[in-house]
N, C-alpha and C positions, 0 to 999 in steps of 0.2 A: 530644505535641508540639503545639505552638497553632498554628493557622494564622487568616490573614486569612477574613474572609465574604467572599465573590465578589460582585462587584459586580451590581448589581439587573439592569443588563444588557449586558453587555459582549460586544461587536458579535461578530459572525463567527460559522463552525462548521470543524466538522472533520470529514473521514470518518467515522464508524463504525467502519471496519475500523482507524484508529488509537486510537478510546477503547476498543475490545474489545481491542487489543495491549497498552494499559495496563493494564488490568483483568487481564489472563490473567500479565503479568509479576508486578501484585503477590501475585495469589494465589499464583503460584509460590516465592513469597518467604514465605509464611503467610498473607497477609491474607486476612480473609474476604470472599471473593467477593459476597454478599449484602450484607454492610454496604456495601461499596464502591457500588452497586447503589442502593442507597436514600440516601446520602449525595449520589448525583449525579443520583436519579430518572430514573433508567432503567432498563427490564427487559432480558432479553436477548433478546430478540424486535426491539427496535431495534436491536441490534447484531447483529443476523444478517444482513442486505444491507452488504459491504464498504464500498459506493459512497453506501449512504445517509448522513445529515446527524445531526451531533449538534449542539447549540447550542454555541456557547463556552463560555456559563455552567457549564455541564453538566460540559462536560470540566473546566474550571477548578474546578468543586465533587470530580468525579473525580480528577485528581490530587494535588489537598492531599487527601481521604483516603487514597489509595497512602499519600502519604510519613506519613501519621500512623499508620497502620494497620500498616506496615513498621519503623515509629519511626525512617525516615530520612529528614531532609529533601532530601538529596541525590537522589531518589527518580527524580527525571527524569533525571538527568545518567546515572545508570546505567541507566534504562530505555533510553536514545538510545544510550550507547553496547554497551552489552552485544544489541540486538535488531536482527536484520537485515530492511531496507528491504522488499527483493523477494520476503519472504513476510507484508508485511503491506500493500501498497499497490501498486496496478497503475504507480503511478507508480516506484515500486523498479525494477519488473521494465524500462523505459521506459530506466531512468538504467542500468541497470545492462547493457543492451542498445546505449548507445553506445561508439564505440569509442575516446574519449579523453573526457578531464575536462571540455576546454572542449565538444565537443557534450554532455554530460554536464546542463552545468549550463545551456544554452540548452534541453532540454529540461524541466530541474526547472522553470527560468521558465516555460515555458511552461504546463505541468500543477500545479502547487504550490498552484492552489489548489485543485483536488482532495483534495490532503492537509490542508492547514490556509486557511480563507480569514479572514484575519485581517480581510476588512472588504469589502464588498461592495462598494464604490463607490471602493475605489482602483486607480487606474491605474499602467500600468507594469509593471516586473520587480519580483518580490521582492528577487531577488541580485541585487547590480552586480558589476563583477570591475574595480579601479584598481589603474594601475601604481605603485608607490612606491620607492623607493631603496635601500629593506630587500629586497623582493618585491612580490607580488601579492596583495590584500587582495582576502577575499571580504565584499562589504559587505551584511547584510541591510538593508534600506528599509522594513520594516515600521512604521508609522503607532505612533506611542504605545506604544513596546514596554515600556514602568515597568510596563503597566496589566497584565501576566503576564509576568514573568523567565523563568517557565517556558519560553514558548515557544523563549526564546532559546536557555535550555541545551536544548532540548530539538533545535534548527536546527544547533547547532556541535557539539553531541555526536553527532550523526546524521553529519557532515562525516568527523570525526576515528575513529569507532566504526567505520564503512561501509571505509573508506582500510586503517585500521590490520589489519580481518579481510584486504586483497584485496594488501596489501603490507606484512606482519611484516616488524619490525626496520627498515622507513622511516617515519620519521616526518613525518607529512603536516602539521598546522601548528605556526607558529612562535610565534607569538605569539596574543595575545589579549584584546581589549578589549571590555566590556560597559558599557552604558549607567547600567546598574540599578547600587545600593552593593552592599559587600560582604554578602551574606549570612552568617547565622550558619554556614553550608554552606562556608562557604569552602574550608577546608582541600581538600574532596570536589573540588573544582577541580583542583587539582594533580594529584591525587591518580588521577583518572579519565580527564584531559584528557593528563596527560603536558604540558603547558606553562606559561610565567608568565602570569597575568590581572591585569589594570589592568582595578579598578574605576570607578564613576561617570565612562566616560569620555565623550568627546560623541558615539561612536559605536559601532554594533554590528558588529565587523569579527575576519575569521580572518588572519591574514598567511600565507602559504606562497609554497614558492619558483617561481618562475613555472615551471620546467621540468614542474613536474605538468601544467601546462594542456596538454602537451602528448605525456602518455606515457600510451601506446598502453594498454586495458584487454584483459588475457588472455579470451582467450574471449569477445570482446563476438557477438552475430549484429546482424542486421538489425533493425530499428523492430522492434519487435512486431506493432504494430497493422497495418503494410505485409505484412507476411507471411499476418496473417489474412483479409486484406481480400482477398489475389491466391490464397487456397486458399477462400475461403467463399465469392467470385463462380465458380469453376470448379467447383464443388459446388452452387452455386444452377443455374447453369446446365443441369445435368445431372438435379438433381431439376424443373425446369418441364416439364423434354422427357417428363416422365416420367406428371403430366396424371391422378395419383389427390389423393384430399384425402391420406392421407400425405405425399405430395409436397411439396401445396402448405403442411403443418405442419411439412414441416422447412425449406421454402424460407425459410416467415417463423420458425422457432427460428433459424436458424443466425446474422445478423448481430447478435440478441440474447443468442444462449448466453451468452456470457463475464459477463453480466451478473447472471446467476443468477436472475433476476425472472422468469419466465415460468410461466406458467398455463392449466390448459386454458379457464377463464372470458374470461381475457384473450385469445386465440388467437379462441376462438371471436367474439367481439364482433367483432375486428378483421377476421376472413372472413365477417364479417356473416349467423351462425346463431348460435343457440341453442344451450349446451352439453349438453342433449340430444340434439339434432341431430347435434351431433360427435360423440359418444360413440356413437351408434346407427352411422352412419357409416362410422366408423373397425371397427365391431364386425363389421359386412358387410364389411369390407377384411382381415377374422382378426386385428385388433390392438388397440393402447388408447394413451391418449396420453401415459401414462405410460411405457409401454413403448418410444413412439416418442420420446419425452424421452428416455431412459438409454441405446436404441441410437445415437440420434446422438451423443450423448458418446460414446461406448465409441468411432464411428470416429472422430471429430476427435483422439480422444486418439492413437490407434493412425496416424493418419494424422503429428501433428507429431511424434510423438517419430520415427519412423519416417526423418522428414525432416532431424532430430537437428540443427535449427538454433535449437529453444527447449530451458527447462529443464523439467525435471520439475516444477518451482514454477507457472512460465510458462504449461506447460500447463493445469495444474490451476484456471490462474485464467481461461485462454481458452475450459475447457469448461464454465467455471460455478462452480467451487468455491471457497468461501473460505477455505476453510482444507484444506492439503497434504495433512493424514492423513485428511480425509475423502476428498478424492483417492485416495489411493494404498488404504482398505479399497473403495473399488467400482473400482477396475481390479485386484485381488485377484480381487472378485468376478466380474472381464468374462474374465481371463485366467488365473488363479491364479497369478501373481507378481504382486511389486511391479511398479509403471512403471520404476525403474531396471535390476533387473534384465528384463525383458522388452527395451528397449532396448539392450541388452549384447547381450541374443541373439539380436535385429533385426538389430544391427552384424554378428554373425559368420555 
């Protein structure tokens, strides 16, 4: 299938952890994994920190190979709609952690461009949310959006995909207008979306019916990040009293865990020795820094599930991990069950 060359440079980036959820969907479809890889020159070493940065270009060379690779243009609309948020983006777990649509979507604003930043220097919300006479139109604002259709289907299929797994048989929007013409894809619209689309229109907008903005999500908990913050200071606090370097390595691990960047080189710089130093250290204290990296996990994990107001996803992402199943083989490893089953028999 032909696709355009990506433009020499076209502004923005996007997580990591969303070009690696592309990557990982098309190979699951057959594509090969390496071709995709070298099509958008990236190894997989950049795409192992969730939170790090891939260029736009990048991603825009990576997903026209998906759909060529796949031999579907359609390629994003069913990546968006078939792949859920809150195991590929902290921001998932964020959106999916409030308790109606409308905080919902005052937090995507907020954090969105952690997910995709279409442009560095624009201000504002990405979503607007306008009242109209039909419903409530969710309106993206994104700057020049001709210059990648993709991202669009890739924002309203995430809407409609996200809705449809958490409320089967409601159908979340009504309509739908996109800026961009009609793609040779078209039909895959209908088709995936479940709605009519109006092409070339003058704007990028979902209609639904206002009552979503306002119905309650099953199971939301608390922020996330507010939860971590009010159990990692009562755990900070408790390792300073405590006055060994251990201590003082998991006092500085603990408000970095979830971010999975941490290193004995880094640690040591920032307590101002030598990673000799710390290793020697740590070795008179009968441990290693490795060791005191995976015990702190094993308890914050054991400490939230425990607490059973995050997910098993949640957790995995607030002890460091990016991915669930690597999760769940080292809490195998810390307990011999899964994390869901271990929390079942917490519960009883």
């Amino acid at each position: 299938m032909p696709s355009p060359p990506a433009p020499p440079d076209l502004p923005g980036s996007v997580a990591a952890g969303i070009a690696r959820a592309v990557l990982d969907h098309a190979a699951a479809r057959g594509a090969d994994r390496a071709a995709l890889r070298t099509a958008a020159a990236l190894t997989e070493a950049a795409l192992d920190d969730p939170d790090a940065r891939v260029s736009m270009t990048a991603f825009f060379r990576l997903t026209g190979a998906a759909a060529r690779e796949t031999a579907d243009p359609a390629f994003l609309l069913d990546y968006a709609t078939g792949t859920r948020l809150d195991r590929i983006s902290i921001v998932g777990l964020i959106v999916h952690a409030a308790p109606t649509m409308a905080e919902a979507l005052r937090q995507l604003n907020r954090y969105a461009r952690l997910m995709v930043e279409v442009d560095a220097g624009q201000a504002g919300p990405r979503f607007a949310v306008e009242p109209g006479p039909e419903g409530v139109w969710i309106v993206d604002l994104r700057p020049d959006p001709n210059a990648f259709p993709g991202l669009t289907e890739m924002a309203f299929g995430r809407f409609i995909g996200e809705f449809a797994r958490e409320f089967p048989g409601r159908p979340f929007g009504k309509r739908l207008e996109v800026t961009h013409p009609a793609p040779a894809h078209a039909e895959a619209y209908a088709r995936l979306l479940a709605l009519p689309v109006t092409f070339s229109a003058p704007r990028n907008a979902l209609l639904i019916d206002p009552g979503w903005l306002e119905t309650p999500f099953e199971g939301s908990t608390d922020y996330v990040f507010g939860l971590f913050t009010e159990r990692a200071e009562r755990l900070l606090a408790e390792l300073d009293a405590a006055g060994t370097l251990s201590a003082r390595i998991e006092a500085h691990l603990l408000p970095r865990l979830h971010t999975g960047d941490v290193s004995a080189d880094t640690v040591a710089a920032d307590l101002g020795m030598s990673r000799q130093t710390l290793y020697r250290r740590l070795r008179d204290e009968g441990t290693s820094f490795a060791a005191l990296h995976d015990d702190l996990r094993r308890r914050m994990a054991l400490d939230y599930l425990s607490a059973r107001k995050v997910s098993v996803n949640q957790t995995a992402y607030l002890v460091g991990f990016s991915e669930p199943s690597a999760f769940t083989r080292a809490f195998r490893r810390w307990t011999g069950v899964p994390p869901a089953t271990w929390r079942a028999q917490a519960a009883n």
